[in-house]
NUBALUM-406548 format. One record per residue (C-alpha): residue number from 1; x, y, z. Coordinates in pm, whole numbers. Each point is the difference from the previous one (the first is absolute). Layout:
// NUBALUM-406548
 pafi   east  north     up
  NUM      X      Y      Z
...
// end
This chain:
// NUBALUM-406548
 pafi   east  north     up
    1   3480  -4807   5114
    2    158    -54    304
    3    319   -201     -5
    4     94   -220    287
    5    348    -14   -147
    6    101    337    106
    7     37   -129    385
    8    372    -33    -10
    9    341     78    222
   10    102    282   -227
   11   -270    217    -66
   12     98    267   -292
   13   -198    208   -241
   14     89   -248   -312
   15     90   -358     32
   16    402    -83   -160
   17     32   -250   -225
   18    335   -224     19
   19    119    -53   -316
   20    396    -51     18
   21     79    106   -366
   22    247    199   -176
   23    -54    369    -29
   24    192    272   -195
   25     59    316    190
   26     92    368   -217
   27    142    286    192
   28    -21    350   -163
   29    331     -1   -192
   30   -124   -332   -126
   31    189   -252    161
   32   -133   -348     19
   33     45   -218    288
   34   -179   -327    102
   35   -202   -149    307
   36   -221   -242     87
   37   -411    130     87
   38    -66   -162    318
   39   -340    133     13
   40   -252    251   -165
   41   -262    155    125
   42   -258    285   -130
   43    211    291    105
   44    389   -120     48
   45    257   -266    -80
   46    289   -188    204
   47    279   -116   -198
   48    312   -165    121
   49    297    144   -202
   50    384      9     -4
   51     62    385     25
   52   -154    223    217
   53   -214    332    -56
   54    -48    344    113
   55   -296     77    198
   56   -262    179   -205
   57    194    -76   -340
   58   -249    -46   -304
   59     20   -373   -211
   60   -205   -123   -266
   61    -86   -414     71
   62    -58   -219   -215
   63   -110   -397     46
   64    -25   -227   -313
   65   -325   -139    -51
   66     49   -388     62
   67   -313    -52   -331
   68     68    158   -271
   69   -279    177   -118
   70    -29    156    288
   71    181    303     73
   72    281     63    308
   73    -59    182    279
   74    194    384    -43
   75    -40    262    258
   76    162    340    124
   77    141    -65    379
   78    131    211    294
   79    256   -179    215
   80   -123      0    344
   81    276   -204    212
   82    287   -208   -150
   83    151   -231    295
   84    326   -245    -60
   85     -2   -316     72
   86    297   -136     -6
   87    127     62   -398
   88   -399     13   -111
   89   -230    319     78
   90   -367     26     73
   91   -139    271   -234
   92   -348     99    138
   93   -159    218   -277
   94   -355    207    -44
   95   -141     21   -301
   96    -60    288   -128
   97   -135    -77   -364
   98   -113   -302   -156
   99    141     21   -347
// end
């Protein structure tokens, strides 16, 4: 099936959904902090969040389900850039495992 939709500026592998919602982010001592999931897409995540992380540090995400019997969303991510801007950070993340 071809789909005439794919003719777009940004041409990537997987199309990002923007969904703007919280997110809860677990380092490997188990911290917790929070961000907001600007968008999704098949294979990463950017999330705009008050602290910044390393490069190549390992979270576990997880976004709520807005219905609830549905589940969340919960997935193992590498950190691939973390960028300040001004007291928020842009967390770009891969995933690396769908939980």
């Amino acid at each position: 099936m071809n789909d005439t939709r794919l003719d777009f500026a940004e041409k990537r592998s997987f199309r990002r959904m923007y969904l703007g919602t919280q997110a809860e982010l677990k380092n490997s001592q188990g911290q917790i902090y929070s961000g907001l999931c600007a968008n999704l897409s098949a294979t990463g995540l950017l999330l705009d969040a008050d602290t910044g992380f390393n490069i190549n540090e390992e979270l576990q995400v997880s976004i709520p389900s807005p219905t609830p019997n549905m589940p969340g969303y919960k997935a193992r991510c590498r950190v691939n850039r973390s960028d300040a801007h001004g007291t928020r950070f842009h967390v770009g993340l891969e995933v690396l495992e769908v939980l």
